[in-house]
mmCIF entry with sequence, helices, sheets and N, C-alpha, C, O atoms, coordinates in Angstrom:
data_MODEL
# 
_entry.id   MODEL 
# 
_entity.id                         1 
_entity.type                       polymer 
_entity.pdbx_number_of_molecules   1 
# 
_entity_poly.entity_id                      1 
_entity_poly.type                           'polypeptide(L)' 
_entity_poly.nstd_linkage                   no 
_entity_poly.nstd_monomer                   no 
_entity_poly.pdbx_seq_one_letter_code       
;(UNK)(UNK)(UNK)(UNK)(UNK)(UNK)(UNK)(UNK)(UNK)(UNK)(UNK)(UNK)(UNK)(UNK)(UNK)(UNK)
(UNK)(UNK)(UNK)(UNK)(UNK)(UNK)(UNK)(UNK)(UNK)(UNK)(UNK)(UNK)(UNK)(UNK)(UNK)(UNK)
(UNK)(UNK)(UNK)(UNK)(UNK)(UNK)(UNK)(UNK)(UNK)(UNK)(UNK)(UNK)(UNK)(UNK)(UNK)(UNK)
;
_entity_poly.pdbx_seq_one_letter_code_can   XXXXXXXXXXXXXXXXXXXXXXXXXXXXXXXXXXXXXXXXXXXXXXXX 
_entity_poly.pdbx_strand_id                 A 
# 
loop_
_entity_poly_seq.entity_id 
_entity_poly_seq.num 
_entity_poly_seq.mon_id 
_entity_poly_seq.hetero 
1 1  UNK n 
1 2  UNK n 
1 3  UNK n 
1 4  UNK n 
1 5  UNK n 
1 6  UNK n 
1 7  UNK n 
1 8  UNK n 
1 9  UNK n 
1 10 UNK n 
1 11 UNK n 
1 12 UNK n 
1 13 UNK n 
1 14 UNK n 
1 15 UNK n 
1 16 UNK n 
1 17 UNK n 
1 18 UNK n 
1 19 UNK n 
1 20 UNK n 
1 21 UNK n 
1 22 UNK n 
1 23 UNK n 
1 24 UNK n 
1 25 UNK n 
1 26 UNK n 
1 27 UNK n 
1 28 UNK n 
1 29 UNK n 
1 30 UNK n 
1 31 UNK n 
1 32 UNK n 
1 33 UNK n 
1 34 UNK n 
1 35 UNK n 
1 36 UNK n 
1 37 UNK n 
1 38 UNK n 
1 39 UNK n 
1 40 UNK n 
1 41 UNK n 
1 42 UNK n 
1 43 UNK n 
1 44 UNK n 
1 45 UNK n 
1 46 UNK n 
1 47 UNK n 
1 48 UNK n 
# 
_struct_asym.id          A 
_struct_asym.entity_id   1 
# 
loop_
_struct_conf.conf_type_id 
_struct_conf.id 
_struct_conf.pdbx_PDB_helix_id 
_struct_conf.beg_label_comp_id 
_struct_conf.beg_label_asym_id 
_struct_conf.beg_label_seq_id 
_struct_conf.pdbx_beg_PDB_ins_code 
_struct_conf.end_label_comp_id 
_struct_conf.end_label_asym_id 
_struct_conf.end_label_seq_id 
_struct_conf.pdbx_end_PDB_ins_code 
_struct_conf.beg_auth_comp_id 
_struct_conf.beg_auth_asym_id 
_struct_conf.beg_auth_seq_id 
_struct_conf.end_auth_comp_id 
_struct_conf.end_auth_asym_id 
_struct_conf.end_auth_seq_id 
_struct_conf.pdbx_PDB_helix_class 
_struct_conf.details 
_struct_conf.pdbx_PDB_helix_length 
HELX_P HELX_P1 AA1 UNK A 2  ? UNK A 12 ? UNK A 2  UNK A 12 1 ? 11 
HELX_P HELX_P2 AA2 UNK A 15 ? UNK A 26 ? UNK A 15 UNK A 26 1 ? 12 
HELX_P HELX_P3 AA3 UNK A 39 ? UNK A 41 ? UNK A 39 UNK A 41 5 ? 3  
# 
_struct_conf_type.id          HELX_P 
_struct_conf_type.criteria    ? 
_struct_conf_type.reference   ? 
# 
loop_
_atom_site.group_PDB 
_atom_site.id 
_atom_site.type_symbol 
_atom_site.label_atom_id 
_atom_site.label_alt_id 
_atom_site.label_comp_id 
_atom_site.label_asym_id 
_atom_site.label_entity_id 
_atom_site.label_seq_id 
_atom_site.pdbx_PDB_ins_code 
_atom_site.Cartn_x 
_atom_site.Cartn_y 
_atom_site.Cartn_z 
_atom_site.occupancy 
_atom_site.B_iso_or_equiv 
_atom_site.pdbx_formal_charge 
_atom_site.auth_seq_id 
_atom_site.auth_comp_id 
_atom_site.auth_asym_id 
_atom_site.auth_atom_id 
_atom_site.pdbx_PDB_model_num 
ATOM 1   N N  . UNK A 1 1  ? 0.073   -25.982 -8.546  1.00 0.00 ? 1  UNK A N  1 
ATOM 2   C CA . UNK A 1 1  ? -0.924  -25.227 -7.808  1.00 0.00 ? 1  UNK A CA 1 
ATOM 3   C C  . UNK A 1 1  ? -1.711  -24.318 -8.748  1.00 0.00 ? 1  UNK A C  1 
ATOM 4   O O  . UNK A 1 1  ? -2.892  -24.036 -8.540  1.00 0.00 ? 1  UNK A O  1 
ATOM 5   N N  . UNK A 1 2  ? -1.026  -23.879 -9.768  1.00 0.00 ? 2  UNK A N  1 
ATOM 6   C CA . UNK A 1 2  ? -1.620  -23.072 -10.546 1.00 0.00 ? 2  UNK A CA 1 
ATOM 7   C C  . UNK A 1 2  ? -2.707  -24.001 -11.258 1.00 0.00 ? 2  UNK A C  1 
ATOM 8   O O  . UNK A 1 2  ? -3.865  -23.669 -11.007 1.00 0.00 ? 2  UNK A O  1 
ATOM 9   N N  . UNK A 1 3  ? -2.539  -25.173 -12.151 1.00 0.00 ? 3  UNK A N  1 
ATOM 10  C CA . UNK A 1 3  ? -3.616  -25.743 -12.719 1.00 0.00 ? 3  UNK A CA 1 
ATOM 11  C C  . UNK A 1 3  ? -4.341  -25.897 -11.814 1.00 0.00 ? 3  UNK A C  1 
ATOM 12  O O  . UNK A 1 3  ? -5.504  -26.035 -12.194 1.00 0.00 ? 3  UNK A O  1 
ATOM 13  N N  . UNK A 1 4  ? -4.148  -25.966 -10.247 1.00 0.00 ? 4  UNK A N  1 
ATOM 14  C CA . UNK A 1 4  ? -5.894  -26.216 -9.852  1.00 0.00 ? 4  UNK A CA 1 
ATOM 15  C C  . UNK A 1 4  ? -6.527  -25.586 -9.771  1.00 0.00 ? 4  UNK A C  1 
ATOM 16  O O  . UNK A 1 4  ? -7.738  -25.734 -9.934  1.00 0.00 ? 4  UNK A O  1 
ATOM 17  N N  . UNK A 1 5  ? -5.627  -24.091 -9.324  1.00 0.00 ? 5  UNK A N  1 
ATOM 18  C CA . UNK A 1 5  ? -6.429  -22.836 -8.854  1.00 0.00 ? 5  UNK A CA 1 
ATOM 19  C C  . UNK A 1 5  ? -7.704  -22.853 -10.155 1.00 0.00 ? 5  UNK A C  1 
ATOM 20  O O  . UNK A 1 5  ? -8.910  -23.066 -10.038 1.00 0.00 ? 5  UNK A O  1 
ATOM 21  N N  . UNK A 1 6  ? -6.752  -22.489 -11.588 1.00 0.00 ? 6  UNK A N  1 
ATOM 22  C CA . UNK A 1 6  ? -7.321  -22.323 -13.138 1.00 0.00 ? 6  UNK A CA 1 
ATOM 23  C C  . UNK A 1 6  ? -8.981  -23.569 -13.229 1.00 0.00 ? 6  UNK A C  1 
ATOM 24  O O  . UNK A 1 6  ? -10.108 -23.214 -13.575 1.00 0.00 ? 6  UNK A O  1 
ATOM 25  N N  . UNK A 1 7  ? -8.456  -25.300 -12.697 1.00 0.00 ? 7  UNK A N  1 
ATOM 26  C CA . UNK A 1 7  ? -9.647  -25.791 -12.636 1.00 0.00 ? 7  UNK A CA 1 
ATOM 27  C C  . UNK A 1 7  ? -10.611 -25.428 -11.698 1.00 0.00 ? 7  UNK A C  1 
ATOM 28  O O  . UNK A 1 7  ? -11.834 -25.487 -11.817 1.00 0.00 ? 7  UNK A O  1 
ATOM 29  N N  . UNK A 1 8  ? -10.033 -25.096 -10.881 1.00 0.00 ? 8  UNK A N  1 
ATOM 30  C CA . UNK A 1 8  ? -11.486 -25.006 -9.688  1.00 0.00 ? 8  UNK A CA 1 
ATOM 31  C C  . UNK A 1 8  ? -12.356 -23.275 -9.968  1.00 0.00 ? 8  UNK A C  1 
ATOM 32  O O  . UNK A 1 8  ? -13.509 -22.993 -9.641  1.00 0.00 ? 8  UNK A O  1 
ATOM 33  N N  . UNK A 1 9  ? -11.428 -22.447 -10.597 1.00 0.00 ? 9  UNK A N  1 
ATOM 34  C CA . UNK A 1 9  ? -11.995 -21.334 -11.175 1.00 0.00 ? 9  UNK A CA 1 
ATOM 35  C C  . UNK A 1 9  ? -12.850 -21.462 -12.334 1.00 0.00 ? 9  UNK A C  1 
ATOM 36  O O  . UNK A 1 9  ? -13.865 -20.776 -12.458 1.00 0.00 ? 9  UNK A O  1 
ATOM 37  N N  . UNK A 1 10 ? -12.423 -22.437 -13.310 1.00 0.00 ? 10 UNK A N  1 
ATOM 38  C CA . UNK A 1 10 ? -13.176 -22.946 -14.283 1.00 0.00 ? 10 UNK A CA 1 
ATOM 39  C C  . UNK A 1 10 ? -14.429 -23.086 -14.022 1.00 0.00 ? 10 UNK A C  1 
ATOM 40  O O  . UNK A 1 10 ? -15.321 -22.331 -14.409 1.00 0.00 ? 10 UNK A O  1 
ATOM 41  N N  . UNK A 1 11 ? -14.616 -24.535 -13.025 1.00 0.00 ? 11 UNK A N  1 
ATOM 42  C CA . UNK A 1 11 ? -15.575 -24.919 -12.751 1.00 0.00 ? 11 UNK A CA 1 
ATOM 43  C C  . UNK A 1 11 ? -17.072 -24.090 -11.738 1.00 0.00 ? 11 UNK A C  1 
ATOM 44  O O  . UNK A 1 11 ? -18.300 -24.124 -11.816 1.00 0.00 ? 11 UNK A O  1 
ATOM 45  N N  . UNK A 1 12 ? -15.991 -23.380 -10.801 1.00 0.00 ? 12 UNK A N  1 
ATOM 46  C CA . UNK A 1 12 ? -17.237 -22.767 -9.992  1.00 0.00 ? 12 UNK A CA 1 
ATOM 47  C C  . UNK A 1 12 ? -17.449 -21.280 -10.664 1.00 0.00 ? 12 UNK A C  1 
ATOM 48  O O  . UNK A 1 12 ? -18.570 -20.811 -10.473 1.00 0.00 ? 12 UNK A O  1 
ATOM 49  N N  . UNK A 1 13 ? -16.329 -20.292 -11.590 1.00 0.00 ? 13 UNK A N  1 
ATOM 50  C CA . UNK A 1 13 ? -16.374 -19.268 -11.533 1.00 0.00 ? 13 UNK A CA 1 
ATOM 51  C C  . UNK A 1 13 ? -16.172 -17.578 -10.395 1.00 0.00 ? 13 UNK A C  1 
ATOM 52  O O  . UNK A 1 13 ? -16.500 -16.392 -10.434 1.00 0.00 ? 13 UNK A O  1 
ATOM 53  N N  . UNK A 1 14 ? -15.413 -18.552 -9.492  1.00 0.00 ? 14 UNK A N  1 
ATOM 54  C CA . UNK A 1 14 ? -15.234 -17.491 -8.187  1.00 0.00 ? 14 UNK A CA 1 
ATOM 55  C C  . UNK A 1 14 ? -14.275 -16.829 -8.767  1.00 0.00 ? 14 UNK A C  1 
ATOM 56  O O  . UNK A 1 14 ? -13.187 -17.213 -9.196  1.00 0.00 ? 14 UNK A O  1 
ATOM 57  N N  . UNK A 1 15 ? -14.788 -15.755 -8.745  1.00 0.00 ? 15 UNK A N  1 
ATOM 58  C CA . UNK A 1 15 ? -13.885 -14.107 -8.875  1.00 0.00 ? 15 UNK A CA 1 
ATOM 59  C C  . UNK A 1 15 ? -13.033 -14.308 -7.884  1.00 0.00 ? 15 UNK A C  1 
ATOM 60  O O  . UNK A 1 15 ? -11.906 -13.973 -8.250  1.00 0.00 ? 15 UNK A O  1 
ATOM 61  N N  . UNK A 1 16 ? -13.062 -14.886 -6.289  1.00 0.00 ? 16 UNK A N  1 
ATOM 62  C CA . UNK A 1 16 ? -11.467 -14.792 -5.520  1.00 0.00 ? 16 UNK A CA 1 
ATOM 63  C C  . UNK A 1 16 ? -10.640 -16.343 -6.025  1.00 0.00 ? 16 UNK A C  1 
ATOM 64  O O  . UNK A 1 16 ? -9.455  -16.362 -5.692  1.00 0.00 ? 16 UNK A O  1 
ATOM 65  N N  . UNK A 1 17 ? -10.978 -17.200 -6.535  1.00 0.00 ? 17 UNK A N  1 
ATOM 66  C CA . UNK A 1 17 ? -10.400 -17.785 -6.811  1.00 0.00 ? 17 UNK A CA 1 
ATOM 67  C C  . UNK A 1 17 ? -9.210  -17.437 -7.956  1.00 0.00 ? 17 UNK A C  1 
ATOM 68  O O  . UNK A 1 17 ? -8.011  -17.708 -8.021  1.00 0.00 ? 17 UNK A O  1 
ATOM 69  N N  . UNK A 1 18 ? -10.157 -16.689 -8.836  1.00 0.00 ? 18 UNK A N  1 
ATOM 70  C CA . UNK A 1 18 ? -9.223  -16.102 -9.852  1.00 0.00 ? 18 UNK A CA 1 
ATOM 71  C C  . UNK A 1 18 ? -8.398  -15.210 -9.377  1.00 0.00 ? 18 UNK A C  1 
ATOM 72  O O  . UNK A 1 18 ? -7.197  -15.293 -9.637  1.00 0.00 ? 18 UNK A O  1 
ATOM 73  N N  . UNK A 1 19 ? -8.945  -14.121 -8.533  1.00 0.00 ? 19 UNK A N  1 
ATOM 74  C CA . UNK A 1 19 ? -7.864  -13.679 -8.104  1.00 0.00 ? 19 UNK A CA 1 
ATOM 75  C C  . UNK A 1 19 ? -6.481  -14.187 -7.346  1.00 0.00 ? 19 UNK A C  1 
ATOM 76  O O  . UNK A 1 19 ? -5.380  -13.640 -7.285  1.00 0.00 ? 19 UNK A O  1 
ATOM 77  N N  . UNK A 1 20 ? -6.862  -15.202 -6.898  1.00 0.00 ? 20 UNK A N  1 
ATOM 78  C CA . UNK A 1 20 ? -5.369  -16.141 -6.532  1.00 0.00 ? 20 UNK A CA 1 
ATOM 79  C C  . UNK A 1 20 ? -4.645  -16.837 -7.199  1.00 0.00 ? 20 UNK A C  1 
ATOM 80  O O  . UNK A 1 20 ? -3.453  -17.070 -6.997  1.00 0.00 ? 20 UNK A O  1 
ATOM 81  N N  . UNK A 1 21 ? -5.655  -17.410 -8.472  1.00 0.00 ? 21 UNK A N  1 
ATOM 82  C CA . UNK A 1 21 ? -4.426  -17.619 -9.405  1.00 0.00 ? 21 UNK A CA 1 
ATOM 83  C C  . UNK A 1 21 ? -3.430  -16.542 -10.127 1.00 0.00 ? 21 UNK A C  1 
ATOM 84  O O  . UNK A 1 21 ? -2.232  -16.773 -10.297 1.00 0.00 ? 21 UNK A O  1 
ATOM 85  N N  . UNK A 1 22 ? -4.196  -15.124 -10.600 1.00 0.00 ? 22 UNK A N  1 
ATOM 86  C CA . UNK A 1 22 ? -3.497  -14.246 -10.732 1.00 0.00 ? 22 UNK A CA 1 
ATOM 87  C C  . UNK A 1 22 ? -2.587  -14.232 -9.238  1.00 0.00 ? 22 UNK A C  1 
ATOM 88  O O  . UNK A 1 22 ? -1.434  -14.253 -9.669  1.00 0.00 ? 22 UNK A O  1 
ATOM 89  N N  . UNK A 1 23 ? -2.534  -14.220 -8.427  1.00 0.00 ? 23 UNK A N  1 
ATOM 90  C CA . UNK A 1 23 ? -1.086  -13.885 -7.668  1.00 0.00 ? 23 UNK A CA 1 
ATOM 91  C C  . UNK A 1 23 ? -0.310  -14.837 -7.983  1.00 0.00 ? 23 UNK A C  1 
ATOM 92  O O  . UNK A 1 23 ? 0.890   -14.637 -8.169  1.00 0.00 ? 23 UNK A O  1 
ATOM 93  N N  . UNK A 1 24 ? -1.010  -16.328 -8.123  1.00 0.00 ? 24 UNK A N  1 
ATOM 94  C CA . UNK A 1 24 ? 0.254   -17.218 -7.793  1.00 0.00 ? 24 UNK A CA 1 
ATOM 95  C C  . UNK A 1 24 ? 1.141   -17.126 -9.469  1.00 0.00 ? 24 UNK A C  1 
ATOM 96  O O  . UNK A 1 24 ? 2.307   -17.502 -9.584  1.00 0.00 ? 24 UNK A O  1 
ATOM 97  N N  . UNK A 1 25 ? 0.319   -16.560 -10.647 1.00 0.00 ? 25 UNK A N  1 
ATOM 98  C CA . UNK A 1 25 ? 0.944   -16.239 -11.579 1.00 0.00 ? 25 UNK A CA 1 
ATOM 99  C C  . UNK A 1 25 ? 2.475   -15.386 -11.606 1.00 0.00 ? 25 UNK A C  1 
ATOM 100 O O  . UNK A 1 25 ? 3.591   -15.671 -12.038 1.00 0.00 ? 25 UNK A O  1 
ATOM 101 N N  . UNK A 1 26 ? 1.856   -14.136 -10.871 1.00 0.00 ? 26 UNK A N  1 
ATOM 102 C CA . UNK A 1 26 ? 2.326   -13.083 -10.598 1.00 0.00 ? 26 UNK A CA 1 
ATOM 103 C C  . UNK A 1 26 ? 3.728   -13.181 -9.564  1.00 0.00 ? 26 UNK A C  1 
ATOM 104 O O  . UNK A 1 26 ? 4.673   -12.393 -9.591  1.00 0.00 ? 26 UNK A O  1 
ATOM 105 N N  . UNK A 1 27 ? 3.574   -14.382 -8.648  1.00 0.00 ? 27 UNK A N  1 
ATOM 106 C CA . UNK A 1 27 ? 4.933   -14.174 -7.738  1.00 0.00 ? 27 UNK A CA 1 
ATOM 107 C C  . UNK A 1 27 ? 5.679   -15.007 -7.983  1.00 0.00 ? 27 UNK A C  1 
ATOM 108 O O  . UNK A 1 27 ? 5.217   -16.124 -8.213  1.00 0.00 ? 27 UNK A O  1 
ATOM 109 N N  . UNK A 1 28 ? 7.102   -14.796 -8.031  1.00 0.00 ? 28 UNK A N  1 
ATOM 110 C CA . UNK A 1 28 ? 7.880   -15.227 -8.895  1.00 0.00 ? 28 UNK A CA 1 
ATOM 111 C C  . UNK A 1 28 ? 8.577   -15.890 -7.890  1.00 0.00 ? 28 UNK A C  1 
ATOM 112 O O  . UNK A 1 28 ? 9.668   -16.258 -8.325  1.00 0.00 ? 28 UNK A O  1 
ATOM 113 N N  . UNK A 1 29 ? 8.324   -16.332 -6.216  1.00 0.00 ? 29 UNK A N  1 
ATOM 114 C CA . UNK A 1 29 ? 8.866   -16.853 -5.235  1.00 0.00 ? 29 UNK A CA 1 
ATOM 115 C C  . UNK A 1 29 ? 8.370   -18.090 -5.092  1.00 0.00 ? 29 UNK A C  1 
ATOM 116 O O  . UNK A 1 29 ? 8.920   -19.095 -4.641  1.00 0.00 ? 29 UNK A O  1 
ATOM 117 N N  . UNK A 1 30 ? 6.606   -17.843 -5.776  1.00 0.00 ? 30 UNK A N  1 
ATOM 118 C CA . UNK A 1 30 ? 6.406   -19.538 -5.507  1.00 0.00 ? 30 UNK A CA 1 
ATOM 119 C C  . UNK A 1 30 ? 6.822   -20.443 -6.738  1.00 0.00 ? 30 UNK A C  1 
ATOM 120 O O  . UNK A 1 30 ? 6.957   -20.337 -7.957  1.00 0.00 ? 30 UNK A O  1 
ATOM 121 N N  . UNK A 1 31 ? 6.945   -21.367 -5.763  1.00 0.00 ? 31 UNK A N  1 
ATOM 122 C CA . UNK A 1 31 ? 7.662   -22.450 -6.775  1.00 0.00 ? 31 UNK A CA 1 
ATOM 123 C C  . UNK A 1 31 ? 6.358   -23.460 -7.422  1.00 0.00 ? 31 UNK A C  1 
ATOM 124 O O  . UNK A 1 31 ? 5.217   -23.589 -6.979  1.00 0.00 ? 31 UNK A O  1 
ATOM 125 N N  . UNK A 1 32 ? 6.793   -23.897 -8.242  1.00 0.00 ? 32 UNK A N  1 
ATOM 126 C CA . UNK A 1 32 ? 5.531   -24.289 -9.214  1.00 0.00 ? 32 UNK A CA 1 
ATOM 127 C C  . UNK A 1 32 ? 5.299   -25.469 -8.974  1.00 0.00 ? 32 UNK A C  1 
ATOM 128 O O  . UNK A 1 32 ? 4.301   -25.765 -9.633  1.00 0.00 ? 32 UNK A O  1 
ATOM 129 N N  . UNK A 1 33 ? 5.673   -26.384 -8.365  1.00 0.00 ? 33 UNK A N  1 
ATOM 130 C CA . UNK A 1 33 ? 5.149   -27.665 -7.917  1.00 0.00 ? 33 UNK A CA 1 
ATOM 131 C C  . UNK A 1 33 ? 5.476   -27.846 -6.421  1.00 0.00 ? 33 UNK A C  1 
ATOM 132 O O  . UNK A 1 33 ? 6.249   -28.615 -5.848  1.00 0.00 ? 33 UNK A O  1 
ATOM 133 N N  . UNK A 1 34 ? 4.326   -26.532 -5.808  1.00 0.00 ? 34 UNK A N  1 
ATOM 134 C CA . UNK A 1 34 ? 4.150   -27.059 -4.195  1.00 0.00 ? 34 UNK A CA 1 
ATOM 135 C C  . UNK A 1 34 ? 3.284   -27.577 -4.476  1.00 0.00 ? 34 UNK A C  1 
ATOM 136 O O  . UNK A 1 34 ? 2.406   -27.290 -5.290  1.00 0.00 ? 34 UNK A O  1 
ATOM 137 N N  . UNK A 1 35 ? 3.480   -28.792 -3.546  1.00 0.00 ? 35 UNK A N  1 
ATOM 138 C CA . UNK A 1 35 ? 2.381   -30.226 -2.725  1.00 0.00 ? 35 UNK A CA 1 
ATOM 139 C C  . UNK A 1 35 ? 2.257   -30.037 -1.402  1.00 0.00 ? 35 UNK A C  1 
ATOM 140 O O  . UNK A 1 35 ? 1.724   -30.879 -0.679  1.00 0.00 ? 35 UNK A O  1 
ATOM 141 N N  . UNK A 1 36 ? 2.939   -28.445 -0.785  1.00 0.00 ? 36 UNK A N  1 
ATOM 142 C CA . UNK A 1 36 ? 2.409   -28.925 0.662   1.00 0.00 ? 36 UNK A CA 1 
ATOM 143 C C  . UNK A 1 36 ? 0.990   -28.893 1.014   1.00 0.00 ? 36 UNK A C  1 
ATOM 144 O O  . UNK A 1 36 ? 0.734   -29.038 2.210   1.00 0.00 ? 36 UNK A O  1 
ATOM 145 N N  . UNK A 1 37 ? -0.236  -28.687 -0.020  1.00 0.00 ? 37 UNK A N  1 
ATOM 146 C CA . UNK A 1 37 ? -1.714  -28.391 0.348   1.00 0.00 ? 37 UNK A CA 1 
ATOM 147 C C  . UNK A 1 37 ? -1.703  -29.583 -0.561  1.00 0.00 ? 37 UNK A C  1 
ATOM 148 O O  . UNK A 1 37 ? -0.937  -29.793 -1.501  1.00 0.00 ? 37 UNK A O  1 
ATOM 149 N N  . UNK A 1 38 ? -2.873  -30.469 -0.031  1.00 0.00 ? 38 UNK A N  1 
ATOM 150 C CA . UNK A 1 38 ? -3.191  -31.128 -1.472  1.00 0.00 ? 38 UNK A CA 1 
ATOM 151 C C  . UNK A 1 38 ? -4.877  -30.631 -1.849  1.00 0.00 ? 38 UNK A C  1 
ATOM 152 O O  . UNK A 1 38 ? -5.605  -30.565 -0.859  1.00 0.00 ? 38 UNK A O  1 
ATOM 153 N N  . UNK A 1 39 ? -5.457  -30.319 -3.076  1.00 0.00 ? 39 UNK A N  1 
ATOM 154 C CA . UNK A 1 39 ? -6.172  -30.146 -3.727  1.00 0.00 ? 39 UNK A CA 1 
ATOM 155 C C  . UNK A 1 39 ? -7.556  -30.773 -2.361  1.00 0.00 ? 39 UNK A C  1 
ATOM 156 O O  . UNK A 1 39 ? -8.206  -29.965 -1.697  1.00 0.00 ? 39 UNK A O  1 
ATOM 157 N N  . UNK A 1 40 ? -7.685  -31.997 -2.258  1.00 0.00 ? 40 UNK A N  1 
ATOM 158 C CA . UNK A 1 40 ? -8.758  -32.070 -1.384  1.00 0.00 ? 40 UNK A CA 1 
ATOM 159 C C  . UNK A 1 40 ? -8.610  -32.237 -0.129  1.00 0.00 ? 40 UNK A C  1 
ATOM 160 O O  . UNK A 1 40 ? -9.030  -33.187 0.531   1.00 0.00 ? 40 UNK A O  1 
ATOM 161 N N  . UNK A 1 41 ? -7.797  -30.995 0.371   1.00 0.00 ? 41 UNK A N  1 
ATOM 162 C CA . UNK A 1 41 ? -7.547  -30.892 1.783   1.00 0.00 ? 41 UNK A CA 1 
ATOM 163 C C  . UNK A 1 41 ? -8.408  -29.037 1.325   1.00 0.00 ? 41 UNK A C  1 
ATOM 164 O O  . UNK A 1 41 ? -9.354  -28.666 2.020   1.00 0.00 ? 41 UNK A O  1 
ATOM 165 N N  . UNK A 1 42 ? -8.220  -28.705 0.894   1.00 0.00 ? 42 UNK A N  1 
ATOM 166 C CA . UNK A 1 42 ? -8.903  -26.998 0.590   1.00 0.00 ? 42 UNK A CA 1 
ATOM 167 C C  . UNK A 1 42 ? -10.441 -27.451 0.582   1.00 0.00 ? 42 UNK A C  1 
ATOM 168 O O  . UNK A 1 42 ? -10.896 -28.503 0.133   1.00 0.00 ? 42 UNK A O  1 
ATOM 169 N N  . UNK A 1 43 ? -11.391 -25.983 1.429   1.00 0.00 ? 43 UNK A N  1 
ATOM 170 C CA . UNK A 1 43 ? -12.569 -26.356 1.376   1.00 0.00 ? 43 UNK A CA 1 
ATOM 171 C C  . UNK A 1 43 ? -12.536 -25.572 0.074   1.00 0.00 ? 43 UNK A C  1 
ATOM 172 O O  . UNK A 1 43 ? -11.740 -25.018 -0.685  1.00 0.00 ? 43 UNK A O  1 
ATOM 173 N N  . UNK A 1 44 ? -14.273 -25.912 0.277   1.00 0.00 ? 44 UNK A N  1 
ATOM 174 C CA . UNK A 1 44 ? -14.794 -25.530 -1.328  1.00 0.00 ? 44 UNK A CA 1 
ATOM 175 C C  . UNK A 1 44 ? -16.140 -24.988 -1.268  1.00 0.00 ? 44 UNK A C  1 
ATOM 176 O O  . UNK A 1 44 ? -17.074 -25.790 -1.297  1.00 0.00 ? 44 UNK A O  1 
ATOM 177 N N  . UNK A 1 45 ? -16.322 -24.026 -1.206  1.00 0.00 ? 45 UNK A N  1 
ATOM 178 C CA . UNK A 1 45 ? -17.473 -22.854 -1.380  1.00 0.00 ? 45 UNK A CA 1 
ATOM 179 C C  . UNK A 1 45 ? -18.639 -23.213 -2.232  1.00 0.00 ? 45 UNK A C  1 
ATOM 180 O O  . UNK A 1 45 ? -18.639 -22.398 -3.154  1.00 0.00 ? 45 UNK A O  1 
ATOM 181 N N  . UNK A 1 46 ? -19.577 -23.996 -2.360  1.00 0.00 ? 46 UNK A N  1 
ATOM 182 C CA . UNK A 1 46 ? -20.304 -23.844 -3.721  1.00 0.00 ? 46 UNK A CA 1 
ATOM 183 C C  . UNK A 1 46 ? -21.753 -23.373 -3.613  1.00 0.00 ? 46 UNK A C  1 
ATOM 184 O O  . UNK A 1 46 ? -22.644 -23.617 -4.427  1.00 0.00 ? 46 UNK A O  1 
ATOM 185 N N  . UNK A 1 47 ? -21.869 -22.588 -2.373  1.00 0.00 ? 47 UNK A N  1 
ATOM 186 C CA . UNK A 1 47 ? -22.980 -21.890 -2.582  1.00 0.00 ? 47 UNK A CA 1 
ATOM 187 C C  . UNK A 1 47 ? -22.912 -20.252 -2.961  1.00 0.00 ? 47 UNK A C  1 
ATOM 188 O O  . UNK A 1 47 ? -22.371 -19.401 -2.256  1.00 0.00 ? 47 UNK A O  1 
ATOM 189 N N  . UNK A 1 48 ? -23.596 -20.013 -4.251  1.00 0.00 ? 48 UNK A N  1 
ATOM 190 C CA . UNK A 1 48 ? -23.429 -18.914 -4.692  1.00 0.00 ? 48 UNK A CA 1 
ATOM 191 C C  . UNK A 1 48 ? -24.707 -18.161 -4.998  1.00 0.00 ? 48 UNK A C  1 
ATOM 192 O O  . UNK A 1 48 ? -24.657 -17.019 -5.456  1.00 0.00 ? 48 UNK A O  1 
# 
């Protein structure tokens, strides 16, 4: 979950995106290979 958050922050530059990868950095409960979301089930914002 973390590499996508990092790509999809990459790519669009959303300041809340980053801020969610900083949490998911930060909490030490999530486990590092949840699949219960998959990547193109999340919408995606790209008007800025």
């Amino acid at each position: 979950m973390i590499d996508f958050a990092w790509k999809l922050f990459s790519q669009t530059g959303n300041i809340e995106t980053y801020l969610l990868l900083k949490e998911l950095e930060n909490d030490p409960n999530q486990p590092e290979s949840d699949n219960s979301i998959e990547p193109s089930e999340l919408p995606i914002d790209t008007k800025m």
